[in-house]
C-alpha positions in Angstrom: 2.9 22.9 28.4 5.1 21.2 26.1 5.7 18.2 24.7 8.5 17.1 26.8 6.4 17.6 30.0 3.8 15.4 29.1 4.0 11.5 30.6 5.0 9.1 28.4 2.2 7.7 26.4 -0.1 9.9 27.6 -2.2 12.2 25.3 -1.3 15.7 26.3 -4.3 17.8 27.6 -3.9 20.3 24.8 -4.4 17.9 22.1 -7.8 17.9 22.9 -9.8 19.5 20.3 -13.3 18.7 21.8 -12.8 16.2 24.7 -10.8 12.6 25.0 -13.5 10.7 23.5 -13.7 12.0 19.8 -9.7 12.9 19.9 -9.9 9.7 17.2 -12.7 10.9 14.9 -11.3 14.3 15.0 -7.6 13.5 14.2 -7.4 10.1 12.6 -11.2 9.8 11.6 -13.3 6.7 11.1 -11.8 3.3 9.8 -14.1 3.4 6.7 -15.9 6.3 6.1 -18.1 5.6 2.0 -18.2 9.6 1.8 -14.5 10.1 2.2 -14.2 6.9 -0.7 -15.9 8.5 -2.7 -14.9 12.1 -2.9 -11.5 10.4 -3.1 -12.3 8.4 -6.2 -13.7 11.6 -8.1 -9.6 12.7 -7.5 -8.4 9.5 -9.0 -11.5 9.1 -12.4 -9.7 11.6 -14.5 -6.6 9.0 -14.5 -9.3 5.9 -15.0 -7.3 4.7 -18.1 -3.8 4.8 -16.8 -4.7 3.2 -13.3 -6.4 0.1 -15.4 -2.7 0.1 -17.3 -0.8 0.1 -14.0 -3.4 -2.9 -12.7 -2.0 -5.1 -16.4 1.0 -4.1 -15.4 1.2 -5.2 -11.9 -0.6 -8.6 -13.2 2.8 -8.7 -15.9 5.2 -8.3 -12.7 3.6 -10.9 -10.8 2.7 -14.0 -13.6 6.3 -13.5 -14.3 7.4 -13.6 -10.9 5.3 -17.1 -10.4 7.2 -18.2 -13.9 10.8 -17.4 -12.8 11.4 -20.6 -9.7 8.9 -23.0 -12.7 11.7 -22.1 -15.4 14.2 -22.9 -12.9 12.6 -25.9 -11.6 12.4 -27.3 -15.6 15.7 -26.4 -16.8 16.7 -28.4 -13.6 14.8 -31.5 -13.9 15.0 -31.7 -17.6 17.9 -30.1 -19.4 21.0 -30.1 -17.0 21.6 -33.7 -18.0 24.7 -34.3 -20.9 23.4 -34.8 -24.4 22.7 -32.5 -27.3 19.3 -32.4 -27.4 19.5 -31.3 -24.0 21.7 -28.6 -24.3 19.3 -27.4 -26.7 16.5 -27.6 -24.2 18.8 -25.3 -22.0 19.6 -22.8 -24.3 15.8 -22.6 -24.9 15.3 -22.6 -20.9 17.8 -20.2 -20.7 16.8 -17.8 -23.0 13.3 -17.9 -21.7 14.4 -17.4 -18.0 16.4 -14.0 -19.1 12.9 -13.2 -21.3 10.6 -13.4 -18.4 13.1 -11.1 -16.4 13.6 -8.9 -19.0 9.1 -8.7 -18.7 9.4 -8.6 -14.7 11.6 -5.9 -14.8 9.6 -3.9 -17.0 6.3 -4.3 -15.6 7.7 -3.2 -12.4 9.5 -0.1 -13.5 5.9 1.0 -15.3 4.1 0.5 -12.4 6.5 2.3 -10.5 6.0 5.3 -12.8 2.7 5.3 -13.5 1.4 4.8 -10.1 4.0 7.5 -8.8 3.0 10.1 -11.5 -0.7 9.4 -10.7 0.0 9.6 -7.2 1.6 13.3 -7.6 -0.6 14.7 -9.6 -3.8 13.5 -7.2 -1.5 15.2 -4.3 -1.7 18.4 -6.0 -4.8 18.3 -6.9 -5.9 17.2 -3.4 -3.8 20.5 -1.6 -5.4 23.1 -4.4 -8.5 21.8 -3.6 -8.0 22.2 0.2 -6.3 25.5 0.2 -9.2 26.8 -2.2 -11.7 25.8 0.2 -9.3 27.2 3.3 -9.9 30.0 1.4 -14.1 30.3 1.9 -14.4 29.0 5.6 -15.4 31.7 7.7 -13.0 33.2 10.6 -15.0 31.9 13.9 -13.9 28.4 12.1 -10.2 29.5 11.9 -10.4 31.3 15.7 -12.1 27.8 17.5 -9.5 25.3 15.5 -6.2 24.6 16.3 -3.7 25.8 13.7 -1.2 22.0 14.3 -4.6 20.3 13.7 -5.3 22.1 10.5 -2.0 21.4 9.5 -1.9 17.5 10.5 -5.5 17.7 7.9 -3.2 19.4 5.2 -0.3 17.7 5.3 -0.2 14.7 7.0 -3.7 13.1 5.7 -3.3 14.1 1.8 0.5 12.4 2.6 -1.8 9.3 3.8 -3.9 9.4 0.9 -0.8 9.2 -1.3 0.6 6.4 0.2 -2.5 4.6 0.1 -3.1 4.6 -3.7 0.4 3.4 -3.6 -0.2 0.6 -0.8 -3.0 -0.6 -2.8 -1.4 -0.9 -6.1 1.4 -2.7 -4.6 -1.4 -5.0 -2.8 -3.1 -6.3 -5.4 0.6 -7.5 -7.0 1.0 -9.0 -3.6 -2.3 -11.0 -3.9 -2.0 -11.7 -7.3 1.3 -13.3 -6.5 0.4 -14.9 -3.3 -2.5 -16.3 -5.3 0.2 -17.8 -8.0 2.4 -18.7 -5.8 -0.1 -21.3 -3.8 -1.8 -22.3 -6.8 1.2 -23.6 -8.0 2.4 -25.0 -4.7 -0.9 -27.3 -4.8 0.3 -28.2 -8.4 3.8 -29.6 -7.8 3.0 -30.6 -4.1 -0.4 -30.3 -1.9 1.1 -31.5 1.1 4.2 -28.7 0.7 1.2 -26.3 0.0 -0.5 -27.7 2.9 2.3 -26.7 5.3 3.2 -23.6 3.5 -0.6 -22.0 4.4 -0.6 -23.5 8.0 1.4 -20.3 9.0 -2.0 -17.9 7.9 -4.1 -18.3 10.7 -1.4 -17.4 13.2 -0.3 -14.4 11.0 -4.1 -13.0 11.1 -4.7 -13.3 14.6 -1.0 -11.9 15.1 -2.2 -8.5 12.8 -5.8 -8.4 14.9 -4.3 -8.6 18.4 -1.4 -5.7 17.0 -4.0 -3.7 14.8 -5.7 -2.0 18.1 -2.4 -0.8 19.3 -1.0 0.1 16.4 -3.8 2.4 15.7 -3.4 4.1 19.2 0.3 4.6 18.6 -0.6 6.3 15.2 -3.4 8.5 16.9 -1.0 9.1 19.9 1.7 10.8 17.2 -1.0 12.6 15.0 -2.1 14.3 18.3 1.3 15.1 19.6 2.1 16.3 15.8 -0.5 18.7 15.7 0.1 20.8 19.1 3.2 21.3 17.6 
């Protein structure tokens, strides 16, 4: 049977490595499994020092990014007005604004590296360890599982794994910044911050209503991937 002969978001039959039920456990796994953390984090403790440089680094990119609008919001409201003592505010304003880009900029670009060398070297680490351990499993393992399966484990999951260290890098930037960002809204204007957040609880209840079928479209594509 191939793929083209199979109904339209339907699980072919042969993607079934034990029965229907478990085709999730088997191919995607659990949505939190502690074991799986932690074997993970043993990867990522040899790189303990760099990872907490990457985390100052991502805190760099995003105090600056909360400075950049408050810069522009001063120079603004205080030195765009004719006078010499103003144009020496903007000079100041302006060579502060360039400064804190000059800081954004780099923080990113570190984070960028570091995060992307850690990432690579974890990914190699992880498929060594795999391949090694391909290496002891006996042959009634290799006879009873499917060979697309094995390779959705190998490549597609350590692929996932890379991504995520990425993801959650990138995420705590993102809730640094979102953090910023509303603390300083509250600052300058509560009732602007006020309307600003309103839109929260409507973008959480759209990402739990989507989260369910976005996980079956992911399992649908693993499974179809690994009959392959």
């Amino acid at each position: 049977m191939n793929v083209e002969d199979s109904t339209p978001g339907v699980i072919p039959p042969k993607a079934s490595i034990r029965r229907s039920s478990t085709i999730s456990e088997d191919i995607f796994g659990s949505a939190y499994d502690h074991k799986v953390v932690k074997r993970f984090t043993g990867y990522l403790s040899p790189y303990r020092k760099l990872i907490i440089f990457s985390m100052l680094t991502v805190l760099l990119f995003s105090v600056t990014a909360v400075l950049l609008p408050l810069i522009v919001k001063y120079t603004i409201d205080s030195a765009l007005i004719t006078g010499v003592e103003n144009t020496k505010i903007l000079t100041i304003c302006v060579t502060l604004f360039f400064v804190t880009i000059a800081f954004n900029s780099v923080g990113n670009y570190v984070q960028e590296l570091i995060i992307g060398r850690i990432g690579e070297r974890v990914l190699i680490q992880l498929r060594r360890s795999m391949f090694e351990h391909l290496q002891r499993v006996s042959l009634s393992f290799m006879d009873k599982t499917q060979v697309g399966s094995m390779m959705s484990r190998l490549q597609g999951d350590v692929g996932a794994l890379q991504e995520f260290l990425h993801t959650i890098t990138v995420g705590v930037g993102d809730l640094i910044l979102i953090v910023g960002v509303v603390v300083t809204l509250f600052f300058l204007d509560w009732r602007l911050a006020f309307m600003m957040i309103g839109v929260v609880p409507a973008l959480l209840l759209i990402r739990i209503v989507w989260l369910p079928f976005a996980r079956k479209a992911f399992i649908r594509s693993r499974v179809t991937a690994s009959i392959v």
